[in-house]
C-alpha positions in Angstrom: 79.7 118.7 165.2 80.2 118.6 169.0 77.4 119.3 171.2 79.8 121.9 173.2 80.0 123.9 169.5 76.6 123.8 168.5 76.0 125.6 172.0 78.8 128.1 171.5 77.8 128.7 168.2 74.2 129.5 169.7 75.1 131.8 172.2 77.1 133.7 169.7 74.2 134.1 167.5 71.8 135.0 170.4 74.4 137.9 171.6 73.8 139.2 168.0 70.7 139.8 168.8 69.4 139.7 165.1 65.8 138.4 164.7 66.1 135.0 162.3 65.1 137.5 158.8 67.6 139.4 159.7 70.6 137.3 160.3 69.5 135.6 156.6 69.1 139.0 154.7 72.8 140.4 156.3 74.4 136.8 155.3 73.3 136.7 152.3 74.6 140.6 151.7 77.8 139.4 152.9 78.1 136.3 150.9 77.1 138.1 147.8 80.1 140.6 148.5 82.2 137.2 148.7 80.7 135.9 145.6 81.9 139.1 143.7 85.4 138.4 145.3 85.7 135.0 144.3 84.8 135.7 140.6 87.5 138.3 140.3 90.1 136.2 142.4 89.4 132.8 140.2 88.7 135.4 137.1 85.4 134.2 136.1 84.2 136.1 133.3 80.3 135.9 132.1 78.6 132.9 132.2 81.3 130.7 134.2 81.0 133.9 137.0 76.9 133.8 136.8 76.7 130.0 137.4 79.2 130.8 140.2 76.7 132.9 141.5 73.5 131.0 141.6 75.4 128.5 143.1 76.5 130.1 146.1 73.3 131.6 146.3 71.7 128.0 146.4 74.8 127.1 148.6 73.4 129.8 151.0 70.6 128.2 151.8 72.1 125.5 153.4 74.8 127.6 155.4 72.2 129.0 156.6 69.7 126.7 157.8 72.1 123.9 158.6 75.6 126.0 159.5 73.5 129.2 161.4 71.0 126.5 162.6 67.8 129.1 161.4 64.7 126.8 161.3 62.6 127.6 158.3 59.5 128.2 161.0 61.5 131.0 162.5 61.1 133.2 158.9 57.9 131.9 157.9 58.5 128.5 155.9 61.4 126.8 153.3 60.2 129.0 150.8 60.6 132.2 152.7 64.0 130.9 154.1 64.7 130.5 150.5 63.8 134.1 148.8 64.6 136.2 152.2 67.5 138.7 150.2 67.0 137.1 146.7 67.2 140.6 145.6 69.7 142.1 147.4 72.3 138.9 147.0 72.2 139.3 143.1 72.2 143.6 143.3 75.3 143.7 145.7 77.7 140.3 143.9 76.6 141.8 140.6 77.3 145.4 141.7 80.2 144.6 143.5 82.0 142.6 140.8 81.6 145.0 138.0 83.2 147.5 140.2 86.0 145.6 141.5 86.8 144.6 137.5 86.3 148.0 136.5 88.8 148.7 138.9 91.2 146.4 138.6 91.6 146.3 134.7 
C-alpha cells in the first residue's frame, strides 16, 4: 500500500475520534452483523455457517491490526487485541442470523 494511503487512511481513523478499544469492539460488531449476512446469502446452515464464523472472527484480527493499523500496545497486548468483543461478535452474528432466517423462510 502507498505511503499517500496509509496516511489517508490515518487521518480518517483519527477524525473518528474512537480510542483503539473502541474502534476494535465496533468493528468487530459490525463484522459480526456481516458474518450473519454472508451465512444467509451463501445459505450456510449449522456447522458449515459456525466455521464461517470463527473464521471471520480470526480473520478480524488481522483486519484489524494490519488493515486499521491498531498496534496491539494501543489495547493492552495481542491477547487483548485478540478477545476485545469476543462476546459481543458471537451474540450479534449468531443473533442476527437466526433472525434474518427466521425471517426469510
Amino acid at each position: 500500500m502507498s505511503t499517500r494511503l496509509k496516511q489517508e487512511r490515518t487521518k480518517l481513523l483519527e477524525s473518528i475520534k474512537l480510542k483503539p478499544s473502541s474502534l476494535v469492539y465496533w468493528t468487530r460488531v459490525g463484522l459480526g452483523v456481516l458474518t450473519a449476512i454472508l451465512c444467509l446469502g451463501l445459505q450456510l446452515l449449522g456447522i458449515r455457517g459456525i466455521i464461517l464464523g470463527i473464521l471471520m472472527y480470526v480473520a478480524s484480527y488481522y483486519l484489524i491490526r494490519y488493515g486499521l493499523n491498531v498496534e496491539p500496545k494501543a489495547v493492552g497486548g495481542g491477547n487483548k487485541l485478540f478477545t476485545i468483543g469476543i462476546g459481543s461478535y458471537f451474540l450479534v452474528w449468531l443473533f442476527t442470523w437466526a433472525l434474518f432466517y427466521t425471517l426469510l423462510h
